[in-house]
C-alpha positions in Angstrom: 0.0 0.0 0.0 1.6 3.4 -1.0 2.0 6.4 1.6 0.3 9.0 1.2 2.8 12.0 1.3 1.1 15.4 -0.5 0.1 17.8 1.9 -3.0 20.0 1.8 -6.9 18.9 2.7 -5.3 15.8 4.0 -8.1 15.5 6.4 -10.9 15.1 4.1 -8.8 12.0 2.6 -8.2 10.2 5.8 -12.0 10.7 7.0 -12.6 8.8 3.7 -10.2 6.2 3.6 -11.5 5.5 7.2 -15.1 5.5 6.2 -13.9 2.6 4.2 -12.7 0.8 6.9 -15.2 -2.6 8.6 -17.7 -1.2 10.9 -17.3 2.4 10.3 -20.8 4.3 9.3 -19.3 7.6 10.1 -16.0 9.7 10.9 -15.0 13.4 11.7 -11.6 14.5 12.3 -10.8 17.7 14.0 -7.6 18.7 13.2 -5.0 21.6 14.4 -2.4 22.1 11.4 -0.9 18.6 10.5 -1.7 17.1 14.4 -5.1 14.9 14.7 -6.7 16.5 18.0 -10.1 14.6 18.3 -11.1 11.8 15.8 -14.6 10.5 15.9 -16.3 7.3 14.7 -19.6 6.3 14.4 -20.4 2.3 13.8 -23.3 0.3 14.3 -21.2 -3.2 15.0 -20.9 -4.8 18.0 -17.3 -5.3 17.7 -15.0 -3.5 20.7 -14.2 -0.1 20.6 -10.1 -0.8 21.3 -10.5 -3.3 18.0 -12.0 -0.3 15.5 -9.4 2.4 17.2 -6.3 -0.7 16.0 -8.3 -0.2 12.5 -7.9 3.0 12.2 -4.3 4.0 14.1 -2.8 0.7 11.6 -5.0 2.8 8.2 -3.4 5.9 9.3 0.2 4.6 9.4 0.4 2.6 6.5 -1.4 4.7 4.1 -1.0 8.5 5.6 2.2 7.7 7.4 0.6 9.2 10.7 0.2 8.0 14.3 -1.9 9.3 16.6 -2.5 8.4 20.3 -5.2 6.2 20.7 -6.9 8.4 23.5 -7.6 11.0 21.0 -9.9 8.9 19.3 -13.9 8.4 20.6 -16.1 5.6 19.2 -20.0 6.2 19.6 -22.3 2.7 19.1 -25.4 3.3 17.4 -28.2 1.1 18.3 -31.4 -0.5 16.2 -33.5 2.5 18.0 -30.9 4.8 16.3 -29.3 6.1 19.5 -26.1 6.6 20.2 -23.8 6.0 22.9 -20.8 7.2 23.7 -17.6 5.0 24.2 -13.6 5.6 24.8 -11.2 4.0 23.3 -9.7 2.5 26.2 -12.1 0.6 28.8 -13.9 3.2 31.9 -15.6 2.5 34.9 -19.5 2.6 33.7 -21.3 6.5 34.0 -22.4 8.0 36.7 -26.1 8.9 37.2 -27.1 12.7 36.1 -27.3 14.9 39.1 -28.1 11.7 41.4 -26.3 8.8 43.1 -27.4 5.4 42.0 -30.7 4.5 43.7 -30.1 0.8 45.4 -32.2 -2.2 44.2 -34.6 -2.0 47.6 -36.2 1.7 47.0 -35.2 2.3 43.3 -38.5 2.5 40.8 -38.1 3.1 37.1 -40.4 6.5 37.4 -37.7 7.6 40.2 -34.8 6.7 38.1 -36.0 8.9 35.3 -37.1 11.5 37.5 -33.7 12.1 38.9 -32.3 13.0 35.3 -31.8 16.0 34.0 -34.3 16.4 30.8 -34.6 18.2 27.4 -37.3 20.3 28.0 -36.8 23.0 24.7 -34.9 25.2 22.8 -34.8 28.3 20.5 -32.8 30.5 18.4 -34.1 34.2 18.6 -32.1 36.0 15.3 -32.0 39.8 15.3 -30.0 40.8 12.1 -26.5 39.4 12.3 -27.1 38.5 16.3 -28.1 34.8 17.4 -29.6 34.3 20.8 -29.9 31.0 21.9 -32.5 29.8 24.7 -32.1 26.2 26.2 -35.1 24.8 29.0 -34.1 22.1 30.9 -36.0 20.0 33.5 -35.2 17.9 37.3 -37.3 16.7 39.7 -40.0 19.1 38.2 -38.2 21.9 38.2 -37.3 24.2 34.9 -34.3 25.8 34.7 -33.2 28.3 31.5 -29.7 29.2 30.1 -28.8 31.2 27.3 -26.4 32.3 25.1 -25.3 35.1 22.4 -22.8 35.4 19.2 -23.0 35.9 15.7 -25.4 34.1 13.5 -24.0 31.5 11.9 -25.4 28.0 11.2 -22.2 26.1 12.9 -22.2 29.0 15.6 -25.7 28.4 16.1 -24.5 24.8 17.1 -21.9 26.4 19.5 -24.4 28.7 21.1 -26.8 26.1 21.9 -24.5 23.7 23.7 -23.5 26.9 25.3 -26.7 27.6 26.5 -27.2 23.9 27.6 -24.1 24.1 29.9 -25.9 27.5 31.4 -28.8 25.8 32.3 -27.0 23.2 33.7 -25.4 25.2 35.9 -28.5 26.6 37.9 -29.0 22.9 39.6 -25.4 22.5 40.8 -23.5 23.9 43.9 -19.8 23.6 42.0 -18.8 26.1 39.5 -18.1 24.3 36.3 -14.3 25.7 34.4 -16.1 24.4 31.2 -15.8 26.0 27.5 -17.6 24.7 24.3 -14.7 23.5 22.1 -16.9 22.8 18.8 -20.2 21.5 18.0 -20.7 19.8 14.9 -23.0 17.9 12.6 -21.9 14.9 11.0 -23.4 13.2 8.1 -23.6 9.4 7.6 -25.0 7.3 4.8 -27.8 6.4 7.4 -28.6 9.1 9.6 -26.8 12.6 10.8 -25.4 12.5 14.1 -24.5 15.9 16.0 -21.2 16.1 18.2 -20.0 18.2 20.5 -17.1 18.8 22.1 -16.2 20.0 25.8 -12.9 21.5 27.5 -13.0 20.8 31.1 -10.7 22.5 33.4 -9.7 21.1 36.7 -6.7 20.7 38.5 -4.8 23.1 35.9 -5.6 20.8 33.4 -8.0 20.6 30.6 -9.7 17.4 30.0 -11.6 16.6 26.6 -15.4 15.7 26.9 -17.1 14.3 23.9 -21.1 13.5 23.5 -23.1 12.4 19.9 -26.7 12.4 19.3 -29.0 11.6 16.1 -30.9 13.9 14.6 -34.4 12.2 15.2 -36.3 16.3 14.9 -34.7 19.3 14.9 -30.8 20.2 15.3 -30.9 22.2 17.9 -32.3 19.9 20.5 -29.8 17.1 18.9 -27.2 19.5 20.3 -28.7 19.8 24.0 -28.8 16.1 24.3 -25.2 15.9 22.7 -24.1 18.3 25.4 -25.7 16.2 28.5 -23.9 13.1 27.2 -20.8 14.5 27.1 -21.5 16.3 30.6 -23.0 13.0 32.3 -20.0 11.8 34.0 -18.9 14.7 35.2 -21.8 16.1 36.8 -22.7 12.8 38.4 -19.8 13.5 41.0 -20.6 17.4 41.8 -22.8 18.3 44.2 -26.2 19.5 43.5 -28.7 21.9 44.7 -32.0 20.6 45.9 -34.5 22.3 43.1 -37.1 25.0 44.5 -39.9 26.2 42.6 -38.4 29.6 42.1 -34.7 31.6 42.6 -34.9 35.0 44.2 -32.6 37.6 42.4 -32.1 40.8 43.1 -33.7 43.7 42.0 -32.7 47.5 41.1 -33.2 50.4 43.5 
């Protein structure tokens, strides 16, 4: 197999050639000059995620002459119900509960379970000429909780400012402040379905950590983004501590 060794939109060639690869339905690569930073793949096999990541790291050597490190790369299974979960490369103890710790197997209910999850509850983009607002509802134990946020109006910055606005709202039900930024968010078209992605930079202990969540697009982009964001936060936010919802928040007012 020849190396591939011309430079330019080399990104584009390797999402393909990888496409190609067993398993593989779908692949974006996020790139920073020549270096892969993120590498995503979408499959709907069974097989194990370290197997596909081999696939790929053995595809990039051989025919781009690259390695990359096998933690940069994030393998989402989707299912027969066309969802999509979330997988590292490298095995992980199982996810933490949203916002709750794991009920035990005397008191636990299944209307319990999914009341103690954070829910989708909406979301909107106001435009006003060349400005985007984004709006993002959110739901716990009953309780509604909004975040929002502004930029210019662009379709992928409309992404952005969603998952923005999703980590806002997020933020009203927990005690901790969370360092996070929105790194990208990014829709990424399959030859079944269109999956959005988004990517998180964590901050903690002076270093940033990489959070990564995917989500079909079942109805509208937007909320494919909210849920996108959750996944990638659900770990996370299982170990911070959390505020016990009220029914309103008082907030100052002006003199």
């Amino acid at each position: 197999m020849a190396v591939e060794a011309t430079r330019g939109p080399w990104a584009a060639r390797a999402e393909a050639a990888i496409k190609s690869l067993r398993d593989v339905e779908g692949v974006s690569i996020q790139a920073d000059g020549e270096d892969i930073r993120e590498l995503h793949i979408l499959t709907t096999s069974n097989r194990p995620a370290k197997q596909i990541v081999r696939d790929v790291q053995t595809l990039l050597l051989t025919k781009f002459n690259r390695t990359i490190d096998h933690r940069v790369v994030s393998v989402a299974y989707a299912n027969a119900h066309n969802t999509v979960a979330a997988m590292p490369a490298t095995p992980a103890p199982a996810p933490a509960p949203e916002l709750a710790p794991a009920p035990t197997a005397t008191t636990a209910s299944a209307p319990a379970a999914e009341e103690e999850r954070v829910r989708y509850a909406g979301a909107n983009l106001y435009v006003v000429g060349q400005r985007v607002q984004a709006q993002v509802e959110l739901k716990w134990k009953g309780v509604t909780r909004v975040g929002s946020a502004a930029g210019v109006g662009t379709r992928d910055g409309a992404h952005r400012l969603v998952a923005e606005a999703t980590v806002a709202a997020l933020q009203e039900y927990v005690e901790d402040e969370l360092a996070l930024s929105v790194d990208d968010a990014a829709l990424v078209k399959t030859s079944r379905q269109d999956v959005m992605v988004v990517s998180l930079a964590l901050l903690s202990h002076r270093q940033s950590k990489s959070l990564v969540g995917c989500c079909t697009v079942e109805q509208d982009a937007p909320q494919a983004v909210v849920l996108a964001t959750l996944m990638a936060l659900n770990r996370v936010v299982g170990g911070l501590r959390t505020k016990e919802p009220t029914e309103y928040v008082l907030r100052p007012t002006s003199a």
